[in-house]
SERO-4910 file (N, C-alpha, C, O; in steps of 0.05 Angstrom, whole numbers):
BEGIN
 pado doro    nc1    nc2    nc3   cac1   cac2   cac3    cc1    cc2    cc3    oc1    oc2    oc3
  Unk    A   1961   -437     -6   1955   -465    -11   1929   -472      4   1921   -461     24
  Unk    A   1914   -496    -13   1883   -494      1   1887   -519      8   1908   -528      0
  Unk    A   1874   -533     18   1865   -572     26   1844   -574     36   1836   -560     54
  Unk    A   1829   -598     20   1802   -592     40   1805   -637     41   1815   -654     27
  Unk    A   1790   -635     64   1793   -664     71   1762   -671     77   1752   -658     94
  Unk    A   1749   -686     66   1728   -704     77   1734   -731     89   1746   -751     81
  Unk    A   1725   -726    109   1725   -754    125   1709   -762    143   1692   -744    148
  Unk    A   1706   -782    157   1683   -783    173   1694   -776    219   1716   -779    230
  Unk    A   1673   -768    226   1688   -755    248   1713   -773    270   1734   -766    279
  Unk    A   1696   -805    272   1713   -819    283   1750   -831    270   1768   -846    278
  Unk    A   1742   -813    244   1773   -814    228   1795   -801    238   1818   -807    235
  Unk    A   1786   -783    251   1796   -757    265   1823   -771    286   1818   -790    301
  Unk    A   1843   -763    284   1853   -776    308   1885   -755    306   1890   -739    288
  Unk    A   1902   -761    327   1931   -751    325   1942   -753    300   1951   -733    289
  Unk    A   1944   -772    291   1964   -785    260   1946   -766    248   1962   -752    236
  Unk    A   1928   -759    245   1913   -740    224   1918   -713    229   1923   -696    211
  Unk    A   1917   -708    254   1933   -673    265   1959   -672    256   1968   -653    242
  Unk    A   1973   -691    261   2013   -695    256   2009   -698    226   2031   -693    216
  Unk    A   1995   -702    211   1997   -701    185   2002   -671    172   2019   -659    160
  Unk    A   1971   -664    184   1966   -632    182   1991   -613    185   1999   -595    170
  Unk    A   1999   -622    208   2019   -602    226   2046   -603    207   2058   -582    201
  Unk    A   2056   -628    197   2070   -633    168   2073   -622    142   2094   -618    130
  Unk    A   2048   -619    136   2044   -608    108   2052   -576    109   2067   -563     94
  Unk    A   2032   -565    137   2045   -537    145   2054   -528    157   2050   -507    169
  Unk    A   2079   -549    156   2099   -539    178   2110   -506    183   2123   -496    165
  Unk    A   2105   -494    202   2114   -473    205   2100   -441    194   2109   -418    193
  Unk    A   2075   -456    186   2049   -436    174   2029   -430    192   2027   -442    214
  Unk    A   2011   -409    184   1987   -402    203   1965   -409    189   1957   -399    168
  Unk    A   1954   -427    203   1922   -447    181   1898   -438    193   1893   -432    216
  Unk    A   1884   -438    172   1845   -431    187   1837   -460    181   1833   -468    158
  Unk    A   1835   -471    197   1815   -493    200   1774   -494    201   1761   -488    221
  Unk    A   1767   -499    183   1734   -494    182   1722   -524    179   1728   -542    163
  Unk    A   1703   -524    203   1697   -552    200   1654   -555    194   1637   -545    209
  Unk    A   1652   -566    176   1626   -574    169   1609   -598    170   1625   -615    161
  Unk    A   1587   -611    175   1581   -624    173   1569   -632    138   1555   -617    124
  Unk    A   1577   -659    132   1565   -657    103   1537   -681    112   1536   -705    117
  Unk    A   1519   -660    110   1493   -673    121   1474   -657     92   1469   -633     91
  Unk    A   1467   -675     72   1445   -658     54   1414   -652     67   1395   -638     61
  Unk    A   1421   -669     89   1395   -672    100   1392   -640    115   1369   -630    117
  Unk    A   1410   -629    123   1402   -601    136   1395   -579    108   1379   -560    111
  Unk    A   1407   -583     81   1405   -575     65   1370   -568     54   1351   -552     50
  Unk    A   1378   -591     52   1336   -603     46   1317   -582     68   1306   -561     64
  Unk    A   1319   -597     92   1303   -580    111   1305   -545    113   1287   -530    122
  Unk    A   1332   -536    103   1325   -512    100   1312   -501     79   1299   -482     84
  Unk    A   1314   -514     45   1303   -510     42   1270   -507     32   1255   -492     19
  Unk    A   1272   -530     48   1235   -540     50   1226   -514     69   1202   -508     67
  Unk    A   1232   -508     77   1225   -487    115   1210   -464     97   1191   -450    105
  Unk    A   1220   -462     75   1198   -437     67   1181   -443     51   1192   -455     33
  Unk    A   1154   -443     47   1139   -448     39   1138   -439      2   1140   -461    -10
  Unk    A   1136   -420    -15   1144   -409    -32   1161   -437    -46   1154   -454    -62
  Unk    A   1190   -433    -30   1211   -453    -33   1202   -473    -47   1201   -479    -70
  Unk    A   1196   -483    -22   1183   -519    -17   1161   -524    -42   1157   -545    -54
  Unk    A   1150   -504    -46   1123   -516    -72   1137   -508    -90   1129   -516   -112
  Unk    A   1157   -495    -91   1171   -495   -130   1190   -517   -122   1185   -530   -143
  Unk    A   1205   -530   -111   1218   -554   -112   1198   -578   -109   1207   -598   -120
  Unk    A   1180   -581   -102   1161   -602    -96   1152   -604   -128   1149   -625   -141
  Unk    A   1148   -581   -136   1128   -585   -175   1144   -597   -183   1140   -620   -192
  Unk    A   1180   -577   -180   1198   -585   -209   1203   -612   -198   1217   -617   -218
  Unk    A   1204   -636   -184   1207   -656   -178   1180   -673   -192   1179   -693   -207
  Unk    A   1163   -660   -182   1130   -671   -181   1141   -670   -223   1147   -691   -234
  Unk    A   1141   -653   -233   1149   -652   -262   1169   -665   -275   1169   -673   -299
  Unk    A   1193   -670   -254   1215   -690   -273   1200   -721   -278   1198   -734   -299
  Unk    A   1188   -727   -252   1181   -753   -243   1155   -762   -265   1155   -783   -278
  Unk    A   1134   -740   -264   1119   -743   -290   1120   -749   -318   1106   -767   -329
  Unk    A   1147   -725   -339   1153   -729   -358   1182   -732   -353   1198   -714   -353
  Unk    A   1187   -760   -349   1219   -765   -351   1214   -789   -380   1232   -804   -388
  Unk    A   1194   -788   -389   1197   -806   -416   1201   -788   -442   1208   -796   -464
  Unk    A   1194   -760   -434   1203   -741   -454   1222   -725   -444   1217   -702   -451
  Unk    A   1241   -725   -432   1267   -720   -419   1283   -728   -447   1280   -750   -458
  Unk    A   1301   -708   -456   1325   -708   -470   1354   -711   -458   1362   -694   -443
  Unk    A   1369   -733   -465   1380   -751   -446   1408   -745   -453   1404   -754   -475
  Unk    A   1429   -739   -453   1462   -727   -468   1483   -732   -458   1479   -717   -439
  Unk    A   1500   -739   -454   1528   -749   -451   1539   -722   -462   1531   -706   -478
  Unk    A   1566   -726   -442   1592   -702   -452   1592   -710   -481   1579   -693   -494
  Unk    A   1601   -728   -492   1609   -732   -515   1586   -717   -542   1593   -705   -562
  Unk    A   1564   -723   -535   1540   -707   -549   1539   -678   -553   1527   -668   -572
  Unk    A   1555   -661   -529   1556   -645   -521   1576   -626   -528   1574   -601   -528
  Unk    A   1600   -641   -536   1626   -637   -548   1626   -623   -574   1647   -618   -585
***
């Protein structure tokens, strides 16, 4: 069984452990904790140069021709 929980850190509290401790009662859990920051995302990968100028164009290119952008819904798609 998997669970993954987003929440913010000051959510954190006992009633949220005793929850935990509930669901698996009597199991052995790996707990993995992340920050959801896109912002570390970005900076890594801006950090390489290569990187950073092929995401900088294809941006620099959406932002240019987004009037000739082909536009689609699931339903179009279907």
């Amino acid at each position: 069984m998997q669970v993954a929980y987003r929440l913010n850190a000051d959510e954190l509290d006992m009633n949220f452990l005793e929850s935990i401790k509930k669901l698996f009662k009597e199991k052995s859990v790996y707990i993995n904790i992340s920050v959801d920051d896109i912002q570390d995302d970005t900076d890594y990968l801006l950090s390489n140069a290569t990187n950073a100028s092929r995401l900088l164009d294809a941006i620099n290119n959406i932002e240019n021709h987004k009037d000739k952008m082909l536009h689609k819904t699931l339903e179009d798609l279907g």
